[in-house]
N, C-alpha and C positions, 0 to 999 in steps of 0.2 A: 764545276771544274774538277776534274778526275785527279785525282794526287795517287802515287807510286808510295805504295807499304810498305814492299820489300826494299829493306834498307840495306847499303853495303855493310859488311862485316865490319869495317871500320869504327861504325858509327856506336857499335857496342864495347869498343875496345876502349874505354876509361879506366880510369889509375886508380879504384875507389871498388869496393865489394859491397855498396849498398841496394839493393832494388826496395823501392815504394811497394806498399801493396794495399789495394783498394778495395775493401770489399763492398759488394753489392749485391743484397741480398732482401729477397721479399717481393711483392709483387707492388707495382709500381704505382701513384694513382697520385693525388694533386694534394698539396698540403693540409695536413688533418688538423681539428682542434688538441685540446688536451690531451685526446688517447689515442690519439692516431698513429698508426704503426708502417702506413705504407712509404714507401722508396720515395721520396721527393728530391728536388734540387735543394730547395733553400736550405733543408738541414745537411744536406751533401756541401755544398760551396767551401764551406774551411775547409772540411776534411780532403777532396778535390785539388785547391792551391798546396794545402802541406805537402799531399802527396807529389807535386812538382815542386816545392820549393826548395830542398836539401841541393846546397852548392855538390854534392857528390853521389849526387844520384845517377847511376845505368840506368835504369829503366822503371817502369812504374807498370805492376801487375795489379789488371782488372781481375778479381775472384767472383764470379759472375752466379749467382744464381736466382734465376727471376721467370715467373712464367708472364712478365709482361704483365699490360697494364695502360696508364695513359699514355698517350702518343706524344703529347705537348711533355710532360715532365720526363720522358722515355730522351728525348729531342734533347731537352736542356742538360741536363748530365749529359748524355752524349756528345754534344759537340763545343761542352765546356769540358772536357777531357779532351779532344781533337785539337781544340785553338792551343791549349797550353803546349800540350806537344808539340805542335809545329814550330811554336813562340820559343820553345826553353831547346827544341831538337832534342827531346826526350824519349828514347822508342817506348811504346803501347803496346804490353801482350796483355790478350785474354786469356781466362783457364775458365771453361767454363762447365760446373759443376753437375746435380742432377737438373738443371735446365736451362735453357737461355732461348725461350720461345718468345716471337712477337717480339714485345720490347724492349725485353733480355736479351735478344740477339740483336736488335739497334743498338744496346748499349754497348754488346760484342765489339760489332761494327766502328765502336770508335779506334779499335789497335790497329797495330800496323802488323800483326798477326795473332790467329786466335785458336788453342788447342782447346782439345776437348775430355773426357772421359770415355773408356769404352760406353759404358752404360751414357752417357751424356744424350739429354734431345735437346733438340737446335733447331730452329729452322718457325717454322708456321709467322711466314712473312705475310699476312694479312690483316683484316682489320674485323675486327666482332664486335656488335650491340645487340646487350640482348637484356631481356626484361621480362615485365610480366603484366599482362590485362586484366584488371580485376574491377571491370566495370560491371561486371554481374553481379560480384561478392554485393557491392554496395548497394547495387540497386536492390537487392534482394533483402538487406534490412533496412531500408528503408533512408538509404542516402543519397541527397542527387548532387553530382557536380554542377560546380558555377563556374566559369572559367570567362574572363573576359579581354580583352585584347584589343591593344590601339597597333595595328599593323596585320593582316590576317596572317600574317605566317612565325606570329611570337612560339605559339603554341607549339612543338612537336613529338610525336610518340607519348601524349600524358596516357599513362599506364590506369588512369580511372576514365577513358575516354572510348570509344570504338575507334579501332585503327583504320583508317581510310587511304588509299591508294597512292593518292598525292602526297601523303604522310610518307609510307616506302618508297619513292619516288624520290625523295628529298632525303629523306635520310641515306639513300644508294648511292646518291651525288656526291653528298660529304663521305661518303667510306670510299670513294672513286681517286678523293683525291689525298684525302690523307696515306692511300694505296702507293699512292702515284709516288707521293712524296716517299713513303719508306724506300717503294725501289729503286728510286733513283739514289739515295745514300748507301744500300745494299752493293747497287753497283759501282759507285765511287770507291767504296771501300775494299771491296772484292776484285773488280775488273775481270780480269781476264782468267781468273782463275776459278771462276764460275763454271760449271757446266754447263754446254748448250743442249737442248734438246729435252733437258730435265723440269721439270714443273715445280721450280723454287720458288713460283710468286705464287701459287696458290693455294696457299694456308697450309702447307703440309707439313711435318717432322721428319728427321732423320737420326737415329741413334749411332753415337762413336761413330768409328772407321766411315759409317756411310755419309757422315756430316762430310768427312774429309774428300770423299769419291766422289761426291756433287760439287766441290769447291767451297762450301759454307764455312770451313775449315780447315787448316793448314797441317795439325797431327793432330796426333792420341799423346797427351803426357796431362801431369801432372806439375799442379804449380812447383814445388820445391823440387823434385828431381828436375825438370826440365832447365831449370832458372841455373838450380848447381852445375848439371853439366855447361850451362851455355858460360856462365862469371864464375867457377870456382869454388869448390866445396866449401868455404870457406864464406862466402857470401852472407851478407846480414839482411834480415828481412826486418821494414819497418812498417808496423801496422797502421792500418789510415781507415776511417769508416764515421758513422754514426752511432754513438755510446747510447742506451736506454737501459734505466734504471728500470724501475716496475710502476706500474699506472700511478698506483699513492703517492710514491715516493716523488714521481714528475710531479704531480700536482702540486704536493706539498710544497716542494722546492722552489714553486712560482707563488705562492703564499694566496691559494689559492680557497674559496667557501668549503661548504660541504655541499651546496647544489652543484659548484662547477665540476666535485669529485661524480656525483650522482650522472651528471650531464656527462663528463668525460668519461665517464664507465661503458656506457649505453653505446657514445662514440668507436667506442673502442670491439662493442661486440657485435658490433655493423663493418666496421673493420675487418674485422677476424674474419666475420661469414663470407664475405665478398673476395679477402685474398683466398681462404678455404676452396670457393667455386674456381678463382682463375688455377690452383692447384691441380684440382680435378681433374679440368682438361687433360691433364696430361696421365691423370691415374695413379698421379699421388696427393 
């Protein structure tokens, strides 16, 4: 069902100078052990309601910076920011910072308008797996896989296996429709203010001004100046997010061993490398 963004000026005109502000930041990926550091929903959920629940809220600003990540937890913050909005008729601006690629700009996708930075990239509406083959490493000192399976098709893409045909066959299927699925929320979101003729589904970027010339985007501002000219110099910002102390510190706090600390270290720097590469892409 296609819902309409752009909201009458009206709708911003409350007796109250509070805006919510949400930030969202890091690369996205499915809930971590102990020292897991990426974007999830379930550590989002409170932070999410608070940020709708003030009786005198105008509006609730996404602060977006994410080079994306899983599609599933990209979804669930997404369009648990979208239902609340519609529920409380809360408007949703994005501001979105040095990126909001892939799942970052799904998460964009949940306002009812989305600025950007000059320097801001935006956009790379597709989907990536990527991995590594190291069935030679192994065979070569002397280790064999064993892999066994009640269904032939449990098994796919194992990275100590040779990759076989039907294997990228299958995995092009599921990136066809996970695809499918982003652009069609892309375009619920956007509509008509997309550009046609432009090549917005095919994993591409756009920095600043040009996010706005394709339709990915509505202007160039910044969170505080924009917010102040729209409610009023004057305007209170109330901050809403995910708190992380330092790895020790979490652990301790769950009164936890000294192997979960060992175990949650290790978590943590498989973490890092992995948001590090989704960074990359974009050159930072």
């Amino acid at each position: 069902m296609k819902r309409s963004l752009l909201k009458p000026a009206s709708w911003f005109a409350r007796d109250d100078g509070t805006v919510a502000v949400l930030r969202l930041y890091g690369a996205i990926g499915a809930p971590q052990g102990l020292g897991g550091r990426t974007l999830s929903h379930p550590p989002l959920e409170k932070a999410i309601e608070a940020a709708f629940a003030g009786k005198r809220t105008k509006a609730v600003a996404l602060a977006i910076n994410s080079p994306g990540g899983a599609p599933g937890q990209s979804s669930l913050i997404a369009r648990h920011i979208r239902r609340l909005a519609d529920e409380k008729e809360i408007p949703v601006i994005a501001f979105c910072e040095d990126v909001a690629a892939s799942g970052g700009y799904l998460l964009a996708c949940a306002a009812d308008e989305i600025y950007v930075n000059e320097y801001s990239i935006a956009g790379s509406i597709g989907v990536i797996s990527a991995s590594f083959g190291a069935q030679e490493a192994i065979r070569r000192i002397g280790i064999e896989r064993r892999v066994h399976t009640a269904g032939e098709r449990k098994v796919l893409m194992d990275p100590f296996s040779e990759q076989t045909a039907a294997d990228v066959a299958r995995l092009k299927a599921l990136q066809r429709d996970i695809h499918a699925r982003f652009i069609d929320w892309v375009k619920t979101s956007r509509g008509e203010r997309l550009r046609d003729g432009e090549p917005l589904f095919e994993g591409d970027v756009w920095v600043g001004a040009r996010a706005v010339e394709v339709g990915l985007a509505d202007g160039v501002g910044e969170l505080r100046p924009v917010l102040r000219e729209r409610f009023g110099k004057d305007v209170r910002f109330r901050e809403h997010g995910v708190r992380r102390g330092g790895l020790v510190a979490r652990l301790f706090n769950r009164g936890v061993s000294a192997r979960d600390i060992g175990a949650g270290a290790a978590d943590a720097a498989l973490d890092a490398a992995e948001s590090r590469l989704a960074w990359a892409r974009y050159g930072l």
